[in-house]
Each structure stands twice: as C-alpha cells, then as structure tokens.
C-alpha positions as CSV (number, residue, x, y, z in Angstrom):
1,X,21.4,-31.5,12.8
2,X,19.8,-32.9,9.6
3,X,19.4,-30.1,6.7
4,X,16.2,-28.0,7.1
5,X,13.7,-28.3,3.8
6,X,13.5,-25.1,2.1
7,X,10.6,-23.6,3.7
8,X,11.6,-24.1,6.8
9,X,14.8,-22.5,5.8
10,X,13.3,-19.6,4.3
11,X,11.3,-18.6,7.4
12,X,14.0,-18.9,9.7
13,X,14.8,-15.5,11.8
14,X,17.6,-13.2,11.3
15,X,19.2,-14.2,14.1
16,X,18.7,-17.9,13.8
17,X,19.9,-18.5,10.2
18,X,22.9,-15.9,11.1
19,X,23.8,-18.8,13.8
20,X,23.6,-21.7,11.5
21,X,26.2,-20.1,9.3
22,X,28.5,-19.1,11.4
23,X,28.5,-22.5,13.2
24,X,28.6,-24.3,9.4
25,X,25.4,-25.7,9.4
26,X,24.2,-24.3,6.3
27,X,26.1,-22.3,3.5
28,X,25.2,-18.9,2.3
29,X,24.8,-20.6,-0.9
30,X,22.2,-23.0,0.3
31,X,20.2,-20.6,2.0
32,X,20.3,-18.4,-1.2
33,X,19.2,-21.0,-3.4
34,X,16.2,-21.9,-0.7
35,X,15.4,-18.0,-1.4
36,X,15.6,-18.2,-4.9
37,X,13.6,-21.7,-5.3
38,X,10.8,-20.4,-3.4
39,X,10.5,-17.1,-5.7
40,X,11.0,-19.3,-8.4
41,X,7.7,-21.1,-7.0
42,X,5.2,-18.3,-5.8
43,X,6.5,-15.1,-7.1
44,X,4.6,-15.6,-10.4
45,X,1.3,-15.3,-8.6
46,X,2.7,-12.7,-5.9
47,X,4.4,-10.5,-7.8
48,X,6.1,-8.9,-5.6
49,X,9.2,-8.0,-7.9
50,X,10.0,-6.6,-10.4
51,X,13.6,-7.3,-10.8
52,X,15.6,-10.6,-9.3
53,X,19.0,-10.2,-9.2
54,X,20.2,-13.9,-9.0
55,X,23.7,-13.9,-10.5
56,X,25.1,-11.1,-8.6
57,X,23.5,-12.8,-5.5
58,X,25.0,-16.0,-5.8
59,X,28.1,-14.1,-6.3
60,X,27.8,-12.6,-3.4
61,X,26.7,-15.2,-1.6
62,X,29.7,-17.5,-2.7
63,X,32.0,-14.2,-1.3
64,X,30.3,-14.2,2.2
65,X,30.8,-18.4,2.1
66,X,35.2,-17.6,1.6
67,X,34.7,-15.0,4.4
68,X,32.5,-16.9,6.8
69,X,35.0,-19.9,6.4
70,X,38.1,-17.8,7.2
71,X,36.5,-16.4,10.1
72,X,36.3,-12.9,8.8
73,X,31.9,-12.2,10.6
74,X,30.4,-8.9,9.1
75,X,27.7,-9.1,12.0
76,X,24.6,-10.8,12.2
77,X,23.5,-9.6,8.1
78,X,26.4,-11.4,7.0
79,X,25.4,-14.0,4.0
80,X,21.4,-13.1,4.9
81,X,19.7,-13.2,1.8
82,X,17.2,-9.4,2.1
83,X,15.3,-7.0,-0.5
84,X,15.4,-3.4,-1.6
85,X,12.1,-1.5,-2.6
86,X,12.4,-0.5,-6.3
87,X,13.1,3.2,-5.6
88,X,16.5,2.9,-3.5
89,X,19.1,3.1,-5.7
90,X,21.6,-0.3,-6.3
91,X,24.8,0.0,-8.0
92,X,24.4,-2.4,-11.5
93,X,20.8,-3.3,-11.0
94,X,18.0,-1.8,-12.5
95,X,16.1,0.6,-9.9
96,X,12.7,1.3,-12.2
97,X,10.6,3.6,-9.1
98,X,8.2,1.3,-10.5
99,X,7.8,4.0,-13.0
100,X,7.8,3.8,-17.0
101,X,9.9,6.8,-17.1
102,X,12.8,4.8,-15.3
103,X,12.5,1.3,-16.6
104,X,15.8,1.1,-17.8
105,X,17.9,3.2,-15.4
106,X,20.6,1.0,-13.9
107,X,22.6,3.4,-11.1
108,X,26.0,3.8,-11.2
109,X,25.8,3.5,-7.6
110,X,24.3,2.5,-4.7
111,X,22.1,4.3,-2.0
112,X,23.4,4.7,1.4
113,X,21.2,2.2,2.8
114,X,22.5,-0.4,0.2
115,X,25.9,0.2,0.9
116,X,25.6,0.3,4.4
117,X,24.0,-3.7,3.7
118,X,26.8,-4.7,1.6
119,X,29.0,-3.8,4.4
120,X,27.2,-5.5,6.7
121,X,27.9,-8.7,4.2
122,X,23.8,-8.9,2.8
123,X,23.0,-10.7,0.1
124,X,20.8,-8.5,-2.5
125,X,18.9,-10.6,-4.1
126,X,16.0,-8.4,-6.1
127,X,13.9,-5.3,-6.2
128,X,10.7,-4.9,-4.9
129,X,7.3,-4.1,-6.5
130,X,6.0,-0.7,-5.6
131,X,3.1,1.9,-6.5
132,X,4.4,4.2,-9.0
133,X,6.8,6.3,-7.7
134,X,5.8,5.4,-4.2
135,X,3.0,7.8,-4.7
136,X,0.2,5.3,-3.7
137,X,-1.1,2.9,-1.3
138,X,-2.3,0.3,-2.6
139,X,0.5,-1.1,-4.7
140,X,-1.6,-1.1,-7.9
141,X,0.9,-0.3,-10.4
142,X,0.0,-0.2,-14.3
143,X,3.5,-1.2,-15.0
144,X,4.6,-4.0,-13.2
145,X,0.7,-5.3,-12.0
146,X,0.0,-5.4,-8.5
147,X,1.9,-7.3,-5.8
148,X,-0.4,-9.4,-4.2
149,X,-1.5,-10.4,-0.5
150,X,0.3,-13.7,0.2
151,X,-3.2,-14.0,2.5
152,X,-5.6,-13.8,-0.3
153,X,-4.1,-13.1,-3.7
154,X,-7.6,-11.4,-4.5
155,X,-6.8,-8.2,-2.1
156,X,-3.8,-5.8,-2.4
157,X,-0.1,-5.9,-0.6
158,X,-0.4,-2.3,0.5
159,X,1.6,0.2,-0.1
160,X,3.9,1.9,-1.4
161,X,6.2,-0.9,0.0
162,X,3.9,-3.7,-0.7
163,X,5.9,-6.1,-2.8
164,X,8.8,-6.3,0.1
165,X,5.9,-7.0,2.4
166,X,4.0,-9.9,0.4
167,X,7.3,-11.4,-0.4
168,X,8.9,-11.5,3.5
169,X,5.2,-12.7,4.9
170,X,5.4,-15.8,1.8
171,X,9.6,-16.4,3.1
172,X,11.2,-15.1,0.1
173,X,13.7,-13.1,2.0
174,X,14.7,-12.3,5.5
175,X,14.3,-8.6,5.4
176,X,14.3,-5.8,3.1
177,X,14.6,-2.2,3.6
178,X,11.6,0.3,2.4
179,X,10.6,4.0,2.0
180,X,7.5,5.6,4.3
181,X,6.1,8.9,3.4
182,X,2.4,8.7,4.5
183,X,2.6,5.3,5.9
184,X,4.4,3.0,3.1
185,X,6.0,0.8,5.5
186,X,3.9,0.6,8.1
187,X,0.1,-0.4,5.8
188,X,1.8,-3.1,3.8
189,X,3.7,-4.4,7.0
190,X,-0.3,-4.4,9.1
191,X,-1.9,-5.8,5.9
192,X,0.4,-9.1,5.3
193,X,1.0,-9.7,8.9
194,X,4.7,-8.4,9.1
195,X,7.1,-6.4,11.1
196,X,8.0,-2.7,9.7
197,X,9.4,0.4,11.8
198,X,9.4,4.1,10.5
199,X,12.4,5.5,12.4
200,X,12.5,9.2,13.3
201,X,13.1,11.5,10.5
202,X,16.8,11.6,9.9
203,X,18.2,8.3,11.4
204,X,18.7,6.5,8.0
205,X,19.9,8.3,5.1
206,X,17.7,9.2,2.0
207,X,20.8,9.6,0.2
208,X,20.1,7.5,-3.1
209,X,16.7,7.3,-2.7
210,X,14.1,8.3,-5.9
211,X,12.0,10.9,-3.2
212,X,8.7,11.4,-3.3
213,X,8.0,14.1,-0.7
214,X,11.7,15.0,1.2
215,X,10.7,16.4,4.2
216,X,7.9,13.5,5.0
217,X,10.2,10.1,3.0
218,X,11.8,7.9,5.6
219,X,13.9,4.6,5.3
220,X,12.9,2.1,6.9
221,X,13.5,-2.0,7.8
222,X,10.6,-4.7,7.3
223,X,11.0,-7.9,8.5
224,X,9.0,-11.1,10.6
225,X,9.8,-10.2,14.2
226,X,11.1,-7.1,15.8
227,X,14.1,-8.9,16.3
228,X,15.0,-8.6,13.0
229,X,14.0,-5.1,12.5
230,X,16.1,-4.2,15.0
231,X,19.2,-6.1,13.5
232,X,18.4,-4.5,10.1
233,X,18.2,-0.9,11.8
234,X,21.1,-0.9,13.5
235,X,22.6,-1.6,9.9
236,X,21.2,1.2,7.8
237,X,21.3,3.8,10.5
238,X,23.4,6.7,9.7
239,X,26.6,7.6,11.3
240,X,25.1,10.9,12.9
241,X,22.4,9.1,14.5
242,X,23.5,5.6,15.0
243,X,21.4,2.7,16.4
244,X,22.4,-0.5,18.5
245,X,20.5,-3.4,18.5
246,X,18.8,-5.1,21.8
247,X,21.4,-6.4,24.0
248,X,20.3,-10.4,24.4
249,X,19.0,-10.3,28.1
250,X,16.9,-7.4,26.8
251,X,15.7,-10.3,24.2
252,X,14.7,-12.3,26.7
253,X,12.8,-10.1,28.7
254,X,14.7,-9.0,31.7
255,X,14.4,-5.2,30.8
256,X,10.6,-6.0,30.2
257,X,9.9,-5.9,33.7
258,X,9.8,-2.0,33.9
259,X,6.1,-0.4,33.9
260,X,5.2,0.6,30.6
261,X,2.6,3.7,30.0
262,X,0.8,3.5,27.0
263,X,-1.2,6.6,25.2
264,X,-4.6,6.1,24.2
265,X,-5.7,9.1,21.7
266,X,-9.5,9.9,22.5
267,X,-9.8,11.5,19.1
268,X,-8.8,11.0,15.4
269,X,-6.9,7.7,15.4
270,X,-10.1,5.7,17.1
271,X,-12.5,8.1,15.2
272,X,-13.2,5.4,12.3
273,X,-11.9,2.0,12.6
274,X,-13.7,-1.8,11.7
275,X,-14.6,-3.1,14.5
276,X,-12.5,-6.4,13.9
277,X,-9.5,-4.1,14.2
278,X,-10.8,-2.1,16.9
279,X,-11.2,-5.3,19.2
280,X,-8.1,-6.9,18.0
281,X,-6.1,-3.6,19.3
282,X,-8.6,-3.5,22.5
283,X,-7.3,-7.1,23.5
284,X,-3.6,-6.5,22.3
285,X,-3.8,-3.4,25.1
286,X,-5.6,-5.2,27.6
287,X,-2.8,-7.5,27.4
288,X,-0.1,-5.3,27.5
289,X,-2.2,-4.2,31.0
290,X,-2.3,-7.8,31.8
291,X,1.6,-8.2,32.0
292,X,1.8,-4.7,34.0
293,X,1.4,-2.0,31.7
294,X,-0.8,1.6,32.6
295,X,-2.9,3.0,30.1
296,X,-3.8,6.9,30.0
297,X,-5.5,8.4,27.6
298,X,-4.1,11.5,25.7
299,X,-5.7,14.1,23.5
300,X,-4.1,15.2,20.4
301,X,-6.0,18.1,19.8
302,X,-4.9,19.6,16.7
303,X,-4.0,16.4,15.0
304,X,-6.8,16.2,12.3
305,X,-5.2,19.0,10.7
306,X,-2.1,17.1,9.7
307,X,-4.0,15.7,6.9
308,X,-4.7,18.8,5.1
309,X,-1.3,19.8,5.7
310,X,0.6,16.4,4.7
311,X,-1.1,16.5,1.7
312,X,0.0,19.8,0.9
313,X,3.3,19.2,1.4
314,X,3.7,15.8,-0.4
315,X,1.9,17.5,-3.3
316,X,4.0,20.3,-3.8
317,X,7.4,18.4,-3.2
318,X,6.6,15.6,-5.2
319,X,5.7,18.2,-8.2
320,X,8.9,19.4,-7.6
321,X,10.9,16.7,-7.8
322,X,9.2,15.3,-11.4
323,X,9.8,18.7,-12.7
324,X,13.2,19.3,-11.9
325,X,13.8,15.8,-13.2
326,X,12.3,16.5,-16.0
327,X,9.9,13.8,-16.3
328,X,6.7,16.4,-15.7
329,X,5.0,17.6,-17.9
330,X,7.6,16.5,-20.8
331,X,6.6,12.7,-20.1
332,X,3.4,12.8,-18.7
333,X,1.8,10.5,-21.3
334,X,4.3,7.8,-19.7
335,X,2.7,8.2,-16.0
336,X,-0.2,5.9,-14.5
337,X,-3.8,8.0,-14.0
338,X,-3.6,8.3,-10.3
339,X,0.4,9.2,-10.1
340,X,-0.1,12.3,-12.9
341,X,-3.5,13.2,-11.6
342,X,-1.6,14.3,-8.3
343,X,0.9,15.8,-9.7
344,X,-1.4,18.2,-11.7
345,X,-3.1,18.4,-8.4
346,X,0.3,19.8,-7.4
347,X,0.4,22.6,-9.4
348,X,-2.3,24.4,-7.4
349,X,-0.4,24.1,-4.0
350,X,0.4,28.0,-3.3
351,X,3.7,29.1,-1.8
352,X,1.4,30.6,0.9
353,X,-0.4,27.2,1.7
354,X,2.8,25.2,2.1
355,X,4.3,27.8,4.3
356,X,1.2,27.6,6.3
357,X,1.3,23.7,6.2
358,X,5.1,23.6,7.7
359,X,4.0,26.0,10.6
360,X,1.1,23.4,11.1
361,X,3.5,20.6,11.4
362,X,5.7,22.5,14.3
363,X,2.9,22.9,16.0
364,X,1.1,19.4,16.0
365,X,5.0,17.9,16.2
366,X,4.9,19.9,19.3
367,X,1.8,18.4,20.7
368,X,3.2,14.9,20.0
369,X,5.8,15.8,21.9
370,X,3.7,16.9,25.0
371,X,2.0,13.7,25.1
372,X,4.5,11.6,24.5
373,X,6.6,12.8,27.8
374,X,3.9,11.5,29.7
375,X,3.4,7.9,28.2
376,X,6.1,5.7,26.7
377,X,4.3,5.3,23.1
378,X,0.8,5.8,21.7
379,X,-1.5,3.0,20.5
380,X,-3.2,3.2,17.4
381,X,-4.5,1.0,14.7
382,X,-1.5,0.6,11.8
383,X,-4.4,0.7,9.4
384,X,-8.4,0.7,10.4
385,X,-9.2,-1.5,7.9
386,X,-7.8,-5.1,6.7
387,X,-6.2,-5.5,2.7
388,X,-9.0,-4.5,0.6
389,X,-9.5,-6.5,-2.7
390,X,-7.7,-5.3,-5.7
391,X,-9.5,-2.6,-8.3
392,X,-11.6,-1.7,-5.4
393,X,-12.1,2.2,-4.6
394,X,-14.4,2.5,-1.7
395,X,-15.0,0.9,1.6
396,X,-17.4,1.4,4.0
397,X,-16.3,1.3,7.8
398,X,-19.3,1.4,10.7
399,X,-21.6,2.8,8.0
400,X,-19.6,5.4,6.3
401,X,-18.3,5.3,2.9
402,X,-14.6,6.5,2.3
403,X,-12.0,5.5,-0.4
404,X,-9.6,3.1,0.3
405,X,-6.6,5.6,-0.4
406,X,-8.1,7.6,2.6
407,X,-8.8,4.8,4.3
408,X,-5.7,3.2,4.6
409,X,-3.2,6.2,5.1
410,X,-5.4,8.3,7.9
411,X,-4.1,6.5,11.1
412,X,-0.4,6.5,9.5
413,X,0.2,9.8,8.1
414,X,0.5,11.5,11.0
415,X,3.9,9.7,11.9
416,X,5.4,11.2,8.8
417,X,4.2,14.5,9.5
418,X,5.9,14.8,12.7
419,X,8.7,12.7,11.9
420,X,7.9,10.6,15.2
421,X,8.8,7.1,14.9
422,X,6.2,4.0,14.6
423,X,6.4,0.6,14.5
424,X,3.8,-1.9,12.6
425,X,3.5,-5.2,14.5
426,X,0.8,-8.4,13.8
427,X,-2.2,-8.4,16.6
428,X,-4.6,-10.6,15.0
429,X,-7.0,-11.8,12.1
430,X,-10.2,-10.8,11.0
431,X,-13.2,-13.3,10.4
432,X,-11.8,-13.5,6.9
433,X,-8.1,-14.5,8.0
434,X,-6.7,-11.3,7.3
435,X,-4.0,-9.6,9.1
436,X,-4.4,-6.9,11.6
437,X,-1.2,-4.9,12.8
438,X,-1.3,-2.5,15.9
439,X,0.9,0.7,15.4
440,X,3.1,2.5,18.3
441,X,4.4,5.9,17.9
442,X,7.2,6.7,20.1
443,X,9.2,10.0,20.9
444,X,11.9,11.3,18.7
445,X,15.5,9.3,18.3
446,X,13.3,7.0,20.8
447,X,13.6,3.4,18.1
448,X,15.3,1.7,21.5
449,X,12.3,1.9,23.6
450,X,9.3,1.5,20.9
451,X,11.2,-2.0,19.5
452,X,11.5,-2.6,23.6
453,X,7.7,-2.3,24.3
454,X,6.8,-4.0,20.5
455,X,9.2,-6.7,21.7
456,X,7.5,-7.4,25.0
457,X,3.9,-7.6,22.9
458,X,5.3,-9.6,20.3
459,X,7.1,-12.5,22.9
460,X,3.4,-12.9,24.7
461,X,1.9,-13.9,21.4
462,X,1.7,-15.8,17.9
463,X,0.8,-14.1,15.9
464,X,3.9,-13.2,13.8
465,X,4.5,-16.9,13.6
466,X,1.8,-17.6,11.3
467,X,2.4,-17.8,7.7
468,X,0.1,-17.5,4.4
C-alpha cells in the first residue's frame, strides 16, 4: 500500500485508520502529525480551538506506537487522534469554558469521559472552541472569536459545541466528545454536515464537566459517520449504563432488513421550518419508505410547552452554578453581554416556576414516551434553518421573523428536556451548499436502535462523504 497524503489521512474513519495501525501501515505518530499539519494549515481561519495540546499528544502518541507494536490493542480508539470541548475537564491542560473567568484553570484531573478515552488509548490532541460557558448557540464567543463554518467561513459553527464540529467536518480529528443542553451537539453537528448523538440522560458521566444546566447537560460523541459515533459511545458510556458498539454484520446491513416505523409529529417540530430543509427531510423519509420503512404520524400534544419550561430550568441552574462558584455577581464585568444578561435573567426564576417547570417535563417526558412505543424514532429537522452568517440576529423563515438563538434551538430542545436521545445526521445541501442534518429521537437507554435506523439512512446515501 503506498502512504496516504495527509488529507486523505485525516479523513479516514474510525474504523479504517484503527485497521491501518494495527496492521502497521501507518504509525500513530504519522497519523498525529497529519492531524497536527492540517490544524497547523486551516485552523487560523477556523478557529475552532482554543488550546492545541501537541507535546503531550505526540507523547501519547509515541506510547500508543510501543503498545501497538507489542501487541498490547486498547480497542478501536487506540492511537486515534480526537477533541474535547473546552468545558470537560483534562488533567494538565488548560480547560477555559471558553470563559474569561477560567482562562488559566488547568485541572488537576481529568473528566470521566477523558479518562474513559485515555483508557481506550486516544490521543488528546486540543480543546475545542465553544460559546461562553456553553450558554449559547451560535458559537460567537467574545473571548476566543467565533469558530467558523468549514462551509462558508462567513456563517457560524453552531453551537455550543461548534468548534469540535467545524474542526471534524475540515479532518482535523477523528472525533471529539461534546456537551448538549438545548441542542449543543446536535445544531453544530446539522450545520457543518457531521455526525453527533445526544445519548439518554445518564449514560455518560457529567462527572468533570463545567455544567451549565444539570438536569438538561448531556455528554455526547461527534464524529463523520455513525460508525464512529458509535465506537466513541461505547467508550465514554458509564459503567451503570454501558453501551456496545454495532456488531459488523449489523454494519453491513443484515439487521437492516427489519421494518422500521418512523414518527412524524403533526405539530411543533414542522410548525416553522425553510423550506430547503423541509424538502431535504421530506426526501430523506421518503427514502427511508423507499427501502421499507412505515411512516405514522404522531401528535405531541403538550410539547410546545417545553420551551417555557427548559428555559426556566436552564436559567435557574445555570445561576446557580455561577454563584456557588463564585464567579456571579463578584466577576460579572469578566462575562460576555449575552452569557451575563441570562444569568441576571435568572435571578427572576421563582422557586414556584421551576417546581412547576419539572412537573411539566414528567408530563411531556411521558407523552414522548407514549409515542415512541408505537414508532421506532421520530423525525424531525436537527435545525430548521441552515448556519446563519456570523453577527447576525434575526432570520426570517416562510415570512416570519425570529432570532436565530430561537431559531436554532426550538426543534432540539425538546430532547434535553425529556432526556430522550437524538441523533444529528447530514441529509442534504441547500441552494447555497450548506448543510442540512435530519434529527431522530429515540426511546430512553434506546442509542442501539436510533444509530441502527441512522445507520441504514446513512449507507443509502453521500452525503457524509462530502467535505468543505
């Protein structure tokens, strides 16, 4: 085999570069320093970190090459150069929350995620750009700058996990792991044309993790295939609710032959959508139909007043959290506008409204529920609008004005609310050759079959293959 140039390198699979190292074809070393070339080349204009860790990578890339070469095999992460968002903590390396406040904190340990990597043999090779304190969705941060769309450098990442987004859709990792409290994994994932899964609430430890609302945050993996999402997974699961990754005949298709039932909401998530996304998930469904699948549609009936709700809670946790810190109101001055304004906005969250905000989540969680033992997943956009252009506030979608923070969180939210999980996954490209992702919202601790039926979209088409 003659040695693959570095881009090719860098946008190998998982599962395909895991091969060539164990079968000596490449070094973890030479697959690092592909990685680290490439960064070197188009993170200046991406931006989509804020810290590169390259010594202690290559050292731990040099360490995976000994162990590979005794035939000691971690698994499939072994040597795999991936990224950690800037608010999971990493033993040594600076972990800022893309914050001010916490510019210079370097952890004397590392999250459970990260350590549940470095078992697996990863390579860490940087932090991730985020919004401030993941408390935003457009990856706009004062701080650090924005992380750009690898698509159009003009228009955001998304957020809050938008710099490990832009940086896996321009190859300059293989995977990284992120947070998801209103729809951080999933909006950056749909807006550069990636792969990210919200698990169910609970399968991957928080532990380590700078929190911005604890009973909506979730840990997630991004990556460029479902594949891969599943490897990473079944890495950072914890060890009370442990995932495996597809078997390899379910890879290739053989369990793909059972009927699939898919939900189709008649209200709220179809409610206000552009019609280039609309038609893109229209065609993604009828193709899903196509190779077998029945579509019924289900009515959500309460599920407009999870926004209300979500809000509530993430506003009076994440005020909670800064003050017990201590970094509100003592360092206020040191916040970006749209971080503090919602923290002050915080303050006004009663005891009585949260109270009443949990009770609304039991009962939509419930309705979820009820739905979802009649279909396998819901269909839904992953965001009803393609990456607006950075600095912009407002968009208008079939006529109607609405910001872009409410915008791009509306179809999302509701996943964190009830804890269900959801899956991002590419499904086309606007007129303007942006990405488009389809979400799927599955039933609780139910990751297996939602990656299963993501899988069996993602092997009939391209579009995950294409790159910025």
């Amino acid at each position: 085999m003659r040695p693959l140039p570095g881009n090719e390198l860098c946008y190998l699979s998982i599962r395909e570069a895991s091969q060539l190292l164990r079968r000596r074809k490449i070094s973890t070393v030479e697959l690092l320093n592909a990685v680290l070339e490439r960064i070197d080349r188009l993170n200046p204009e991406l931006n989509a970190f804020i810290t590169i860790a390259a010594e202690r990578a290559l050292a731990d890339a040099q360490r995976a090459q000994r162990e590979i070469a005794r035939g000691k095999n971690r698994g499939p992460l072994h040597g795999i150069p991936l990224l950690i968002k800037d608010n999971i903590e990493t033993q040594g390396i600076r972990t800022t929350a893309g914050s001010k406040i916490l510019a210079h904190f370097i952890p004397e340990r590392d999250a459970d995620v990260v350590s549940a990597l470095r078992d697996a043999g990863a390579v860490i090779v940087g932090k991730t750009n985020l919004h401030e304190f993941a408390y935003g969705i457009t990856n706009e941060n004062p701080h650090y700058g924005a992380a750009r769309n690898p698509w159009d450098t003009t228009r955001v990442s998304g957020g809050s996990s938008g710099g490990s987004a832009a940086a896996l859709a321009s190859g300059l990792g293989f995977g990284s792991v992120g947070t998801d409290t209103g729809g951080s994994i999933r909006i950056p994932s749909a807006l550069c044309g990636i792969v990210g899964l919200k698990p169910t609430f609970g399968r991957v430890s928080t532990r380590g993790v700078i929190p911005l609302s604890v009973s909506l945050d979730h840990v997630g993996p991004l990556a460029r295939s479902v594949d891969d999402v599943s490897l990473l997974l079944a890495a950072i699961s914890s060890k009370e609710h442990p995932f495996s990754a597809p078997s390899a005949s379910n890879r290739a298709g053989k369990s793909r032959r059972r009927c699939i039932t898919l939900g189709w909401p008649r209200n709220f998530f179809f409610d206000r959508v552009d019609d280039e996304v609309l038609q893109a998930i229209e065609v993604a469904v009828k193709l899903f139909e196509k190779r077998g699948a029945q579509v019924k549609q289900i009515s959500l009936s309460h599920i407009a007043d999870s926004a209300d709700a979500g809000t509530q809670i993430a506003l009076a946790e994440a005020l909670n959290f800064h003050q017990s810190a201590g970094f509100y109101p003592a360092r206020a001055a040191e916040y970006g506008t749209d971080v503090r304004a919602r923290l002050e906005q915080g303050a006004n969250i009663r005891a009585a409204d949260y109270l009443h905000a949990l009770d609304s989540r039991a009962r939509i969680a419930a309705e979820f529920d009820a739905a979802l033992a009649e279909v396998d997943a819901i269909v839904a956009p992953s965001a009803p609008i393609a990456a607006p252009h950075i600095g912009e506030t407002v968009v208008r979608i079939r006529g109607e004005e609405e910001t872009v923070r409410s915008a791009l969180v509306r179809v999302s939210r509701p996943a964190n609310f009830t804890g269900h999980p959801a899956i991002s996954l590419p499904c086309g490209f606007t007129s303007e050759g942006m990405p488009i992702g389809l979400q799927l919202i599955a039933s609780h601790w139910n990751e297996s079959n939602l990656l299963e039926i993501a899988n069996h979209y993602e092997s009939e088409t391209d579009w995950h293959k294409r790159r910025p």
